[in-house]
N, C-alpha and C positions, 0 to 999 in steps of 0.2 A: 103428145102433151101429157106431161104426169098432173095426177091429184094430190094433194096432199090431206091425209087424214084428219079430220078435224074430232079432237073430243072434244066437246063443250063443257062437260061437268070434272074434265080433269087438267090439273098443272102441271106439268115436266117442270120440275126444279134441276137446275144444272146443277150436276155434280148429288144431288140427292135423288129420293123415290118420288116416283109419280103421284101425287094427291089429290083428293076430291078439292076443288077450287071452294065450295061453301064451308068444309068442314075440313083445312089445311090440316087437321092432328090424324086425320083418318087416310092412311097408306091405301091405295089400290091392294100392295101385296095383302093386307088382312084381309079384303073382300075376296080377292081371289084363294084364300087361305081357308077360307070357309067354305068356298066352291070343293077345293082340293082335299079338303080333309072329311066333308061330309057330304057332298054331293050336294048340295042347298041350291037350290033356282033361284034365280029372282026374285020370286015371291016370296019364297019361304028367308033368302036374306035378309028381306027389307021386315018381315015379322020378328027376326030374332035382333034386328038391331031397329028403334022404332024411328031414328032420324034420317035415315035411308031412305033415300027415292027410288022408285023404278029406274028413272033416268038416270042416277048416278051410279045404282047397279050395271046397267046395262053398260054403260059408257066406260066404267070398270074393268067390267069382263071384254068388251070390246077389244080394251085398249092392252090386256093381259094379251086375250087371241093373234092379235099383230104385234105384240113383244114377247109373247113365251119364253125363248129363248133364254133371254136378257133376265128376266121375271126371274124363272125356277128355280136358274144361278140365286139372283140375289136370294132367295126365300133360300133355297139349300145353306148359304153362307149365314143369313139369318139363325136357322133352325140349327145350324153347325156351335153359332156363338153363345146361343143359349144353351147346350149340353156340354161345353167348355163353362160356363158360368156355373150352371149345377152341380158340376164336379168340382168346381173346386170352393163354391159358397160352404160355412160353415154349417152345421145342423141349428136350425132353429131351437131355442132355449125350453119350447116345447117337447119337442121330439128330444132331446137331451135327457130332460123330465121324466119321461116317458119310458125310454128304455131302460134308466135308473131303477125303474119301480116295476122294470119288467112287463112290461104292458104293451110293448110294440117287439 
């Protein structure tokens, strides 16, 4: 007899990412992006974001631990589309300013 996993604080949206079911704007990949990029616990997630449960931490990372795979892809393709974006975004009107006047 198989089980099937149950997360309680997250959505499987067909065809999109996994989301916190309270808080549908907030991706699993950004929690687990914060684990990946700086080592953050549970704890220390749920202090750097203050609407964050334990439970939707935990349920999070859970749900990353039995999808990795699937996860890293999308985050690598993520983190790919944003450094295609940067390249080819204009320089902000700032930074324009700026190195005009020789300052950067």
């Amino acid at each position: 007899m198989s089980l099937a996993t149950i997360y309680p604080h997250i959505e499987e949206v067909p065809g999109g990412p996994a989301r916190l079911r309270r808080s549908p704007r907030i991706r699993v990949a950004q929690i687990v992006m914060d684990y990946l990029a700086h080592g953050w616990s549970v704890e220390e997630m749920c202090r750097h974001h203050a609407t964050l449960t334990p439970a939707e931490a935990h349920s999070a990372m859970a749900y990353y631990f039995d999808h990795q795979s699937t996860m890293d892809a999308d985050i690598r393709h993520e983190l790919e589309q944003v450094d295609r974006d940067r390249a080819t975004a204009p320089l902000s009107p700032f930074l324009v300013r700026m190195r005009a006047q020789g300052k950067l």
